[in-house]
Structure formats: structure tokens, C-alpha cells
N, C-alpha and C positions, 0 to 999 in steps of 0.2 A: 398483570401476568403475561399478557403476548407480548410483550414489550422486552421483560426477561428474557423469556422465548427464544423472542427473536437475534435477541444480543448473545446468548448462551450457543445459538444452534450457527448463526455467524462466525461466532468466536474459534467454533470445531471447523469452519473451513478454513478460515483464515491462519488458523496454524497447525495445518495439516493434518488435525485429527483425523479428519475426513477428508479424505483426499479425490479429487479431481477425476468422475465419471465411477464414483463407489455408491453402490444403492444405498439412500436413506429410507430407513422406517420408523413411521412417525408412532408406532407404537413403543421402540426401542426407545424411541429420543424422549416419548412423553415419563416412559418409566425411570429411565435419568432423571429427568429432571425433576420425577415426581410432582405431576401435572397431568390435566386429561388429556388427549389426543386433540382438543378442539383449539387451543391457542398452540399446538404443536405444528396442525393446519394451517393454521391464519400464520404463523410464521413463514411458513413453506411457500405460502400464495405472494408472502411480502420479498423472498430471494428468488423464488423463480420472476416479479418481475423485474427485479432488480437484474438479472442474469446469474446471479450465483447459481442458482439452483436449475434443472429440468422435468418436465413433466412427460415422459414419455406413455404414449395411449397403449394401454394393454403389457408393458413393460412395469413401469415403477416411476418412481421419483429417484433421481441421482445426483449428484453434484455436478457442475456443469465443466464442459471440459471447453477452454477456451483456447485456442489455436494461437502459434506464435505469429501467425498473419494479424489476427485480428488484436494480439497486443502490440504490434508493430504499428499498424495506423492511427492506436492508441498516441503513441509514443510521437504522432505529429501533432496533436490533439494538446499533447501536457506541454511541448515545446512553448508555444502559444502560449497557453495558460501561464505557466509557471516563471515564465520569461515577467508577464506583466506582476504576477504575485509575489516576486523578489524585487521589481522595482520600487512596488508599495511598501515592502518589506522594509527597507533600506533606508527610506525616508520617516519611516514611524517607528522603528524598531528602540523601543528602552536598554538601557545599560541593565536594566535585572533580564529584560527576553533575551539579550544577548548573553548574560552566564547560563542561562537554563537553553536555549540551541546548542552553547558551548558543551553542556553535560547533558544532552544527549545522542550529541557525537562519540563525545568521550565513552559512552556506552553503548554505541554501535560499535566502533574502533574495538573495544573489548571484543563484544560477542564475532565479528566478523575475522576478530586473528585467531580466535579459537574453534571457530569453522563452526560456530553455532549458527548454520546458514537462516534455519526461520525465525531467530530469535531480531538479528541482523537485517533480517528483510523486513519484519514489522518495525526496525526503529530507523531505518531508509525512509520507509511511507512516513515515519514520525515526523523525521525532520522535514518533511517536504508538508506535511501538514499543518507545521509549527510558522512556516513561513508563511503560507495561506493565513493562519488566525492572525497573524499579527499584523496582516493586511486590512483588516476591518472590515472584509466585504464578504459578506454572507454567500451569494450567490458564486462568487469566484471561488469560496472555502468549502461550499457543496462539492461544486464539479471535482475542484482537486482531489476531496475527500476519496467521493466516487472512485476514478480514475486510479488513485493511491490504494485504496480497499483492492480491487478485482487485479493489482500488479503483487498485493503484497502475500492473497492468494493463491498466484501463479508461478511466481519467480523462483519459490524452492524445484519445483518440479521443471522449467522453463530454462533456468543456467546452469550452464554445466562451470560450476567454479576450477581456478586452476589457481597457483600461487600470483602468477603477473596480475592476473584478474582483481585479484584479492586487494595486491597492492595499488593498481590501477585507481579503484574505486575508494580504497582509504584518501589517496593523496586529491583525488578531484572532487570529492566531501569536504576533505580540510582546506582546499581552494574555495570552496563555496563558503564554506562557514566563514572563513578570513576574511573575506571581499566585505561579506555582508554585517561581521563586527566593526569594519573599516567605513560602513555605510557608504560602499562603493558601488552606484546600483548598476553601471556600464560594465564594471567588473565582474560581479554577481550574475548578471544576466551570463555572461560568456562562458561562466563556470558551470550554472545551471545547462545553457545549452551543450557544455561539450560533455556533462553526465549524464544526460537522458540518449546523447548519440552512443554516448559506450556502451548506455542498455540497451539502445537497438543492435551495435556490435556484438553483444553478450546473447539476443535473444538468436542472430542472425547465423551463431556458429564460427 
């Protein structure tokens, strides 16, 4: 049951139900979900430490509001990461992982032309997740996850999209997916890095 919980009350931040510094109450959320208040709790206790969440003393609990400074030094953090989790990618990737990243580009590409920006930002974190698992490394597919979770978050309220923007990040997606059906990982890498500097351009103004 906290488990639900916790995936169900995740899920409302993650796609904006609940949006960034809006009071949660854990009565409201237990009667959604039709549950008691007690794994409604032990959910709260598991996002506040994860950062999702805040505990403010004699205020409330509210969703946490993360600053584009502190996504920003994120954004050196995943450089790193992400660089070495497409070179493992590259070297173990299957001809079927390669149609399923291909169609879920294909389905960011959708929702991002249609300016479904949250839909589009959770399948961003996808793709960048997909290359993590097919890494095979547990610990490196944690951190990503992480890191992916608290961007995909942030980034509807965080970019301010425009059309160049738009196109910008279709075309150096479809550079990354290409390199890495090419099992090109010196490619891959360069592509990866020049899309996480656009999102530091994107978060920067």
C-alpha cells in the first residue's frame, strides 16, 4: 500500500498535478487515493527525502520548489554520468533496444511538435533513462533515474519554450538516437553532451 502511495503521489508531481511550492494535504491525498493518512505519511517522509517534497515547521508540507541554480549544477553532474551511460549503451545496445529508443523518440517528436510540453518532458527523461538500463549498471541507472525524475519535474515550469527551441531539441535528440543506432559511442557522447548544454542554455534564459 505505501508503495502505491508513494508511486501515485510521485506521479501528481511529476506531471504537474501538483505543482512546485503548492501545499500538500495528506488528508486530501489519503481520500483520493482511498487509503488512510498513514502510508500517505510514510510516502511524504520517502519525497521529502528524496527532495521532492518540503517539510516546513508550523507552515505545512508543500512540493518543493527547486531553483534553476540548483538544476544547473545538476546539469554538470548528468554531463558526466550520461556521457559514460551512452558509451556502455553503444557497445551492448540490441537491434530490438534500438527500434524501441527509435519509438520513443518517435513519440516525443509527436508530443513536443504539439507543444504537449509535460508529456514531451517525461519522454526526454525516458529516453535518457532507456540508455541508462541498457547500460546494465544498476548503480549508474539509479543516479540517472534520480537526476531524470527531479529534471522531468521541473522543466515544464523551468523553459520557457519558443519554436527555435523546439526545433533545436528535436534535431539534437534525432542526433543522439542516430549515433547510438550507428553504435557510434565517440558520436553519441558529443551528442549527448551538446543536449544537456542546450538545457543548460534553455534553463539559463
Amino acid at each position: 500500500m505505501k508503495e502505491y502511495v508513494y508511486h501515485e503521489l510521485k506521479k501528481k508531481l511529476m506531471e504537474g498535478h501538483i505543482k512546485q511550492g503548492e501545499r500538500i494535504w495528506e488528508e486530501q491525498i489519503a481520500e483520493e487515493l482511498g487509503v488512510s493518512r498513514t502510508p500517505v505519511r510514510e510516502a511524504i517522509n520517502r519525497l521529502i527525502a528524496e527532495g521532492f517534497v518540503q517539510n516546513e515547521p508550523r507552515k505545512g508540507i508543500f512540493a518543493a520548489e527547486i531553483s534553476k541554480e540548483d538544476l544547473i549544477k545538476m546539469l554538470d553532474i548528468r554531463i558526466v554520468l550520461e556521457a559514460l551511460s551512452v558509451d556502455i549503451c553503444c557497445r551492448k545496445i540490441t537491434e530490438d533496444e534500438i527500434s524501441e529508443l527509435q519509438k520513443i523518440y518517435e513519440e516525443y517528436t509527436e508530443k513536443l511538435t504539439k507543444k504537449d510540453f509535460a508529456k514531451a518532458s517525461q519522454l526526454d527523461s525516458r529516453i535518457h533513462k532507456f540508455i541508462a538500463k541498457v547500460s546494465e549498471n544498476l548503480k549508474l541507472m539509479e543516479y540517472i533515474n534520480d537526476i531524470q525524475d527531479f529534471f522531468t519535474y521541473t522543466r515544464t515550469a523551468s523553459v520557457l519554450w519558443d519554436e527555435r527551441k523546439i526545433k533545436r531539441s528535436l534535431e539534437d535528440h534525432k542526433e543522439l538516437v542516430e549515433a547510438i543506432s550507428e553504435k557510434n559511442g565517440e558520436k553519441a557522447k558529443l551528442h549527448i553532451e551538446k543536449d544537456i548544454y542546450a538545457m543548460k542554455e534553455l534553463l539559463m534564459g
